[in-house]
N, C-alpha and C positions, 0 to 999 in steps of 0.2 A: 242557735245551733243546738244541735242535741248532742245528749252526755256519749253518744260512741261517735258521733264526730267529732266531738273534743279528744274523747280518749284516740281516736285515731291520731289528731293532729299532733298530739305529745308525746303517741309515741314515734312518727314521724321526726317530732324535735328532737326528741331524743335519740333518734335511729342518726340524726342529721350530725350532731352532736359527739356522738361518738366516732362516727368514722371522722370528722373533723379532729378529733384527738388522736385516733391512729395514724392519719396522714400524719401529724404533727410527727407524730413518733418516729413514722418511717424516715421523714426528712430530716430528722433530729440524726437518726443513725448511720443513712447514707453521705450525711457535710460531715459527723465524726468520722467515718470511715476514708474520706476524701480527704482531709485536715493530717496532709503528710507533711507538716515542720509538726505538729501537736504528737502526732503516732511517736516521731524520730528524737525528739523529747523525752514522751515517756518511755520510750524501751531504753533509750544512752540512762536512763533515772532508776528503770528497773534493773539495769546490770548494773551500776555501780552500785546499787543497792547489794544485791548478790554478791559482789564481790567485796563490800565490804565485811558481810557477814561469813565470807569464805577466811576473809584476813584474818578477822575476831579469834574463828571457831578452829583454823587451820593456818597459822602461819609459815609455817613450814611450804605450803604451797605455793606461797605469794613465791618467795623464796626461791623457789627451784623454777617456777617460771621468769622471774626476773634472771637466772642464771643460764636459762635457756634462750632467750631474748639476748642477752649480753654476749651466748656461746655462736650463736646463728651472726649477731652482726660482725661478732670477729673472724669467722668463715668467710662469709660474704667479703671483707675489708680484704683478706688473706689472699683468695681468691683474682680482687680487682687490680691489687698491687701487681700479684703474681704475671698476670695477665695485661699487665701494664710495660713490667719488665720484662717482657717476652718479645715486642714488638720494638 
């Protein structure tokens, strides 16, 4: 063979090669993208992350949502009772 047939054919391998890596890539990101128990993992990991840093940095927060969480279910309980003894 001669040297620009060779250099063709390497760069040929090469040309072959790379897009061989790109597919890899794209298929790599389309199964992560697809991988909904992996996603639904990491965001439940990234809020409690967040909210722990919210606890640290603001407790006071935690706080008056826990008190709004506790003020809504005794609405709601108020509510069923009420609506219970009506009938």
């Amino acid at each position: 063979m001669t040297d620009d047939k060779e250099r063709q054919l390497s760069e040929i391998r090469s040309d072959i090669e790379a897009t061989r890596q790109r597919l890899a890539e794209t298929l790599d990101a389309i199964e992560d993208r697809l991988d909904v128990p992996k996603r639904v993992r990491e965001a439940v990991r990234d809020a409690i992350e967040r909210l722990d840093a919210i606890r640290q940095d603001h407790p006071e927060y935690v706080y008056a949502a826990i008190a709004s969480a506790l003020g809504l279910v005794a609405g709601v309980t108020a509510l069923i009772v009420r609506s219970a003894a009506r009938r």
